[in-house]
C-alpha positions in Angstrom: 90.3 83.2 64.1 89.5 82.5 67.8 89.5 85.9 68.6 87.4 86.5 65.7 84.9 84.1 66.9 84.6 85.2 70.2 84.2 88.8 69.4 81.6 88.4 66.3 80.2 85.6 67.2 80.0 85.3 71.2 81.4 82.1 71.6 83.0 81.3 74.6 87.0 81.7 74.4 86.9 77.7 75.6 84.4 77.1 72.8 86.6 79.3 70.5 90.5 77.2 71.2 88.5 73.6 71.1 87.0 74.8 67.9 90.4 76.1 66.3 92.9 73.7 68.8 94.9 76.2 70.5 95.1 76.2 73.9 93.2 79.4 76.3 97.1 80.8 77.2 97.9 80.8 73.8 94.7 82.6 72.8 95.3 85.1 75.8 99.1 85.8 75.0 100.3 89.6 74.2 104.3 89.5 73.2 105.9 92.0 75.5 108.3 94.1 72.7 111.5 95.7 73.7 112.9 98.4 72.5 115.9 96.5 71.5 113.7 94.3 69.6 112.2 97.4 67.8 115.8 98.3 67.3 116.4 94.9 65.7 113.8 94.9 63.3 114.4 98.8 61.8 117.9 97.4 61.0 116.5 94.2 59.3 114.2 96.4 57.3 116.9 99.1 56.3 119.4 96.2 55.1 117.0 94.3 53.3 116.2 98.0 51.5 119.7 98.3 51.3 120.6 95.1 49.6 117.4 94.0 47.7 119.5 91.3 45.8 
């Protein structure tokens, strides 16, 4: 929503977190994904397609 607000609305990113209470690293924060992890979740999708009960 802060990202929403900043982009559409030009608030300021400060303006934006106070507003929605999030701090400015958590509104700047991009998850690095591994490969591994990618690995992880195409497992976790095929089992739970797998065994749907």
């Amino acid at each position: 929503m802060a990202e929403w607000a900043v982009r559409y609305r030009s608030a300021s990113i400060a303006l934006a977190c106070r507003a929605f209470s999030i701090s400015e690293t958590c509104y700047r924060y991009q998850p690095k994904l591994s490969d591994e992890n990618e690995l992880i979740a195409d497992w976790l999708v095929a089992l739970t397609m797998a065994k749907r009960t």
